[in-house]
C-alpha positions as CSV (number, residue, x, y, z in Angstrom):
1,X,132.4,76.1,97.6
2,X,133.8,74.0,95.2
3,X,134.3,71.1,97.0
4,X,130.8,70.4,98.2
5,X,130.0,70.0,93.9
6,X,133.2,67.9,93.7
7,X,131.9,65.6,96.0
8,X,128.9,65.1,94.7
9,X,130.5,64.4,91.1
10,X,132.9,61.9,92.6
11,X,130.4,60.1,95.2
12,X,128.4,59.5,91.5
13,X,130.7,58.5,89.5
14,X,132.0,55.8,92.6
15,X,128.2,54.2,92.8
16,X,128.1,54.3,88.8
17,X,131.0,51.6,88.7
18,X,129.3,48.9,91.2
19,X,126.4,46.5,90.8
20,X,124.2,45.4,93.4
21,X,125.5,41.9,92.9
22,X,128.9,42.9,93.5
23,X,128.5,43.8,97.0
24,X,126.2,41.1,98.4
25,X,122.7,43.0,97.2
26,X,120.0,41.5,95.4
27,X,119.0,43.6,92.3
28,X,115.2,43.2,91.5
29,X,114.2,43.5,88.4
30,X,116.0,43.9,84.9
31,X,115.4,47.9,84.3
32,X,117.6,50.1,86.3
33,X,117.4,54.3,85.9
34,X,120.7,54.8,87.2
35,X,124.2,52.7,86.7
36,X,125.1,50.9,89.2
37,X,124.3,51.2,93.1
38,X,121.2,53.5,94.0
39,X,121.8,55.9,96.7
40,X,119.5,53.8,99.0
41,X,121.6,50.6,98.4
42,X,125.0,52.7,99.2
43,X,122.9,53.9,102.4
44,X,122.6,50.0,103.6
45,X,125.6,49.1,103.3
46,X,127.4,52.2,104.5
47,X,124.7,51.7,108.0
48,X,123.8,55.5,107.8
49,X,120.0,56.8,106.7
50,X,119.3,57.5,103.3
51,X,118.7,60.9,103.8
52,X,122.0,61.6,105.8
53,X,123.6,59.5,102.5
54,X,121.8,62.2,100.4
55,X,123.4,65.5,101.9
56,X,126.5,64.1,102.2
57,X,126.1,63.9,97.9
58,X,124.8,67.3,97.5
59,X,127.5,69.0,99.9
60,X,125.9,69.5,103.1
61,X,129.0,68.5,105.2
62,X,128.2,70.1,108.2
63,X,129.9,67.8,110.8
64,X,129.8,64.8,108.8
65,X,132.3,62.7,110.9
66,X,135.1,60.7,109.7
67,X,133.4,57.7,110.9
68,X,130.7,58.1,108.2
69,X,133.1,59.1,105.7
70,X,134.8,55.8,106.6
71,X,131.6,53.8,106.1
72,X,130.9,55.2,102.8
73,X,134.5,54.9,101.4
74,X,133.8,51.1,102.7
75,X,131.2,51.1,101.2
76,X,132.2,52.1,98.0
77,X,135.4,50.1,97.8
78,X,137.6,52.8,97.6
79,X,141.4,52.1,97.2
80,X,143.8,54.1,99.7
81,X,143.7,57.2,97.3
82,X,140.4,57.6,96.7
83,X,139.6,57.3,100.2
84,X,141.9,60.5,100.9
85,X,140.1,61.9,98.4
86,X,137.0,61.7,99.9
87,X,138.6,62.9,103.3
88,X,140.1,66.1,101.5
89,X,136.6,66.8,99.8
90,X,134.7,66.8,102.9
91,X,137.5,67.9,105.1
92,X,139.5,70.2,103.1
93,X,142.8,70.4,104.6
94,X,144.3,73.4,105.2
95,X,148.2,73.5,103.9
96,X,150.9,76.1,103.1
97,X,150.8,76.8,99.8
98,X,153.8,77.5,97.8
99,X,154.3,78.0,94.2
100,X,156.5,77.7,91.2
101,X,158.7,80.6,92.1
102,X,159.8,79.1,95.3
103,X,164.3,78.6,95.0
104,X,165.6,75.6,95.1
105,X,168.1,74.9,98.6
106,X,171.6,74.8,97.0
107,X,171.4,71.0,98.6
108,X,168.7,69.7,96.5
109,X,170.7,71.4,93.6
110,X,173.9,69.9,94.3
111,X,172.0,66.5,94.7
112,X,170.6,66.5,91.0
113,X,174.3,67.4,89.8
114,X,175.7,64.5,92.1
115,X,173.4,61.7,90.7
116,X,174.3,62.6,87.0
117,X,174.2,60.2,85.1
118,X,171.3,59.1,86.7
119,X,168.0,61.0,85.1
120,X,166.8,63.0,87.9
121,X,164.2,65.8,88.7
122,X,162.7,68.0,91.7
123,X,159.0,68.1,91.0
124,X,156.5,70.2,92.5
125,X,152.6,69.8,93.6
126,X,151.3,71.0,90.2
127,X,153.7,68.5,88.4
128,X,156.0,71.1,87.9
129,X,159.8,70.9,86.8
130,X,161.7,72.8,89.3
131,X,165.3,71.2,89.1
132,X,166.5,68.9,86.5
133,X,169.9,67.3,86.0
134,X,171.6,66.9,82.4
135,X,170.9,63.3,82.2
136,X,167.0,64.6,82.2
137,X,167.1,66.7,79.7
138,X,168.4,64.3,77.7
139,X,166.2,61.5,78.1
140,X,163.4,63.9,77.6
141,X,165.1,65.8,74.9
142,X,163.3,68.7,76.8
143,X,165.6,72.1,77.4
144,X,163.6,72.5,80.8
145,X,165.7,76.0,80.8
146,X,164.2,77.8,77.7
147,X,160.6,76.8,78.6
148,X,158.5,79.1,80.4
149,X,158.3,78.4,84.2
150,X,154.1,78.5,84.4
151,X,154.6,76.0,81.3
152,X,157.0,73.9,82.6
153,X,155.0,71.3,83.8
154,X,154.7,67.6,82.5
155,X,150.8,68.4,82.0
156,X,151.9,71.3,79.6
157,X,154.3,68.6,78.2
158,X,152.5,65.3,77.8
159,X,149.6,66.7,76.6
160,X,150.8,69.5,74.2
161,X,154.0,68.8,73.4
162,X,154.3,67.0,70.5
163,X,157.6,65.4,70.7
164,X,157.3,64.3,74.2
165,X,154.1,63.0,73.1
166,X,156.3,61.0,70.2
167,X,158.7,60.2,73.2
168,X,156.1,58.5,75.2
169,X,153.8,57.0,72.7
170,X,154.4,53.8,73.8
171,X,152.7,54.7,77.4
172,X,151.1,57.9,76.3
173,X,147.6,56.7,77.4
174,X,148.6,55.7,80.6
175,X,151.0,58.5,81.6
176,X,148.3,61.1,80.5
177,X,145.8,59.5,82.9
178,X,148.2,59.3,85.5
179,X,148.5,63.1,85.1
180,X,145.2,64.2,85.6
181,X,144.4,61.6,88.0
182,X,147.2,62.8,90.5
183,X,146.4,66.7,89.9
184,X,142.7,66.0,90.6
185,X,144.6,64.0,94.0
186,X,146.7,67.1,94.7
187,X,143.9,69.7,93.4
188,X,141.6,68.4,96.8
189,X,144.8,68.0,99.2
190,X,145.8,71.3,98.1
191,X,142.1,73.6,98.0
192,X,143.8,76.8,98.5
193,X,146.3,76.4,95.9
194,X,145.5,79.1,93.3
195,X,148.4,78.2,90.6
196,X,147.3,74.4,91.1
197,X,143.4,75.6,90.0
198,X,144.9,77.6,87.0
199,X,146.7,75.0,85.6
200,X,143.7,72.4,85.9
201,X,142.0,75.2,84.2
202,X,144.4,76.2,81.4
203,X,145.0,72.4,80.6
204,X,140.9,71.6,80.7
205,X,140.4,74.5,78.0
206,X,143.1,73.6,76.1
207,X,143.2,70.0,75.9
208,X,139.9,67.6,75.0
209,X,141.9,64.6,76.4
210,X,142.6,66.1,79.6
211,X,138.9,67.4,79.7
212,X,137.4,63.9,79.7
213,X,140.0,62.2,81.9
214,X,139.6,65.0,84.2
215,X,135.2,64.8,83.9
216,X,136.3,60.9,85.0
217,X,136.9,62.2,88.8
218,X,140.0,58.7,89.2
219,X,142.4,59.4,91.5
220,X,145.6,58.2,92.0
221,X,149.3,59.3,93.5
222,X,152.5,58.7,91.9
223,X,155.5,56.8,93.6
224,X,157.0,54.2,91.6
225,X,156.9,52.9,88.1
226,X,158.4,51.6,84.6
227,X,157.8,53.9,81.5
228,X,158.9,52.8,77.8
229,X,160.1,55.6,75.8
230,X,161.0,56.0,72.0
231,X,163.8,58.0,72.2
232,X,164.4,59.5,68.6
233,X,168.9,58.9,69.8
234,X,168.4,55.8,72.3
235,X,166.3,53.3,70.8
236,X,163.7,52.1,73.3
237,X,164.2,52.9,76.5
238,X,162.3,50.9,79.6
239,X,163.1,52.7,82.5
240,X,162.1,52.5,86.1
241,X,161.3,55.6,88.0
242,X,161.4,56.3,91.7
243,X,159.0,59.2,93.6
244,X,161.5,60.5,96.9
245,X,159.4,62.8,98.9
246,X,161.0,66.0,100.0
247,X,159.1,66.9,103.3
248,X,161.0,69.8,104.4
249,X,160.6,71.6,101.4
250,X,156.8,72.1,101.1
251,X,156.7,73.2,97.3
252,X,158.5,70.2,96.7
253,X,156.5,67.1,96.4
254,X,159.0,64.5,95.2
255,X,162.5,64.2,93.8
256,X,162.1,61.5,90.8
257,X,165.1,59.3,89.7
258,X,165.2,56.8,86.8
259,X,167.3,54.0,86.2
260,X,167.2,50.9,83.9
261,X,167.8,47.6,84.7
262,X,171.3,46.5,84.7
263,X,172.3,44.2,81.8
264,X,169.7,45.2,79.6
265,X,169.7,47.1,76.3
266,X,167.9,50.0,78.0
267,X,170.8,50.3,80.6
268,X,173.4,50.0,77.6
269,X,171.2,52.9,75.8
270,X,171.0,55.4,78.5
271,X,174.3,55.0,79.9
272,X,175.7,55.6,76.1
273,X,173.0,58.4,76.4
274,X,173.5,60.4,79.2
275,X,177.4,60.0,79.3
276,X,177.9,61.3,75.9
277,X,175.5,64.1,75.8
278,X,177.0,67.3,76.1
């Protein structure tokens, strides 16, 4: 299966990033054939055999407990979302799966049209659009509407868009790593998602950025944040963002909301904005 690969890939890339020195090891001698921690030295200081250490890198996850996964994410220093990664790669959770074409309650509908002229979205598990409110579209200058529903994603957007990629250019580096580094989160919470895999798939053949960031095996989730934009109407626009899980919708994963801070010229420019768009 895939996963047993993928764990191997990330367990590499975690010991790559950490010296001996950094975690209380003496490193003997100057040459090294591998960056950063040997697979021995992660062994010690995760207190299970170097062999065990060894199949747990190539895939062999037969009853590996969560203890040892534990130990090694220790180990490692993994932050909170890298250490669910690790879970979901040796423990690949099995969830409903549900997919762009999933409606929309008339609720969640009726919210994004209540919290105009608040920007505000529904996003899915693959980052996809599935409700936007007209405040959105304008901040975005995206007409979510006449895009193709497989496409209308803000992987498809950031990365091949170019006037979203105009839009964000003052955080486009960050906000494309964020991207890939939460679908490669979602991609092993989600194993059995078959739309989620396509898109990872379409984007990785289309897009050399999102190929390297994606070989880089980060991980991180998405709740809260500030973005700069260069809107081509507003100006610059410095706007705080929210992540609102939807749990009892399950092809929902958040509803996103953005605001500026009050008394600033980015709350001036997108309340001039979003009231007299039309």
């Amino acid at each position: 299966m895939e996963e047993t690969s993928q764990i191997g890939a990330f367990l590499r890339t975690r010991r790559a990033r950490l010296r001996p020195e950094q975690v209380g090891l003496t490193a003997y001698g100057t040459r090294r054939r591998v960056p950063g921690l040997r697979r021995e030295e992660l062994a010690q200081l995760a207190g299970i055999s170097v062999d065990y250490y060894v199949r747990l890198e190539r895939g062999r996850l037969d009853n590996v407990s969560d203890a040892v996964i534990d130990a090694v994410a220790t180990a490692l220093r993994l932050d909170a979302d890298e250490h669910a990664h690790l879970r979901n790669l040796a423990h690949p959770p099995v969830a409903a799966v549900s997919g762009h074409g999933s409606a929309l309650r008339s609720g969640l509908r009726q919210m994004l049209a209540a919290l105009d002229p608040a920007p505000a979205y529904l996003v899915g598990h693959h980052t996809n659009i599935l409700g936007w409110n007209r405040a959105a579209s304008a901040v975005f200058q995206v007409d979510f509407a006449a895009m193709p529903e497989s496409e209308r994603t803000w992987a498809h957007l950031v990365f091949r868009d170019a006037a979203v990629r105009r839009l964000t250019a003052p955080v486009w580096p960050r906000l494309a790593r964020q991207i890939v580094t939460y679908l490669r989160l979602r991609a092993s919470a989600r194993p059995e998602d078959g739309e989620l895999r396509q898109l990872i798939a379409t984007m990785n053949a289309a897009s050399e950025q999102f190929r390297h960031m994606w070989d880089s095996h980060d991980v991180t989730d998405i709740a809260f944040g500030r973005y700069h934009l260069s809107h081509p109407l507003a100006g610059d626009l410095h706007l705080d963002y929210e992540f609102l899980n939807v749990p009892a919708d399950p092809g929902v994963r958040a509803l996103v909301v953005y605001s500026a801070e009050p008394g600033t010229p980015s709350h001036s420019a997108l309340r001039a904005l979003t009231r007299s768009d039309s």
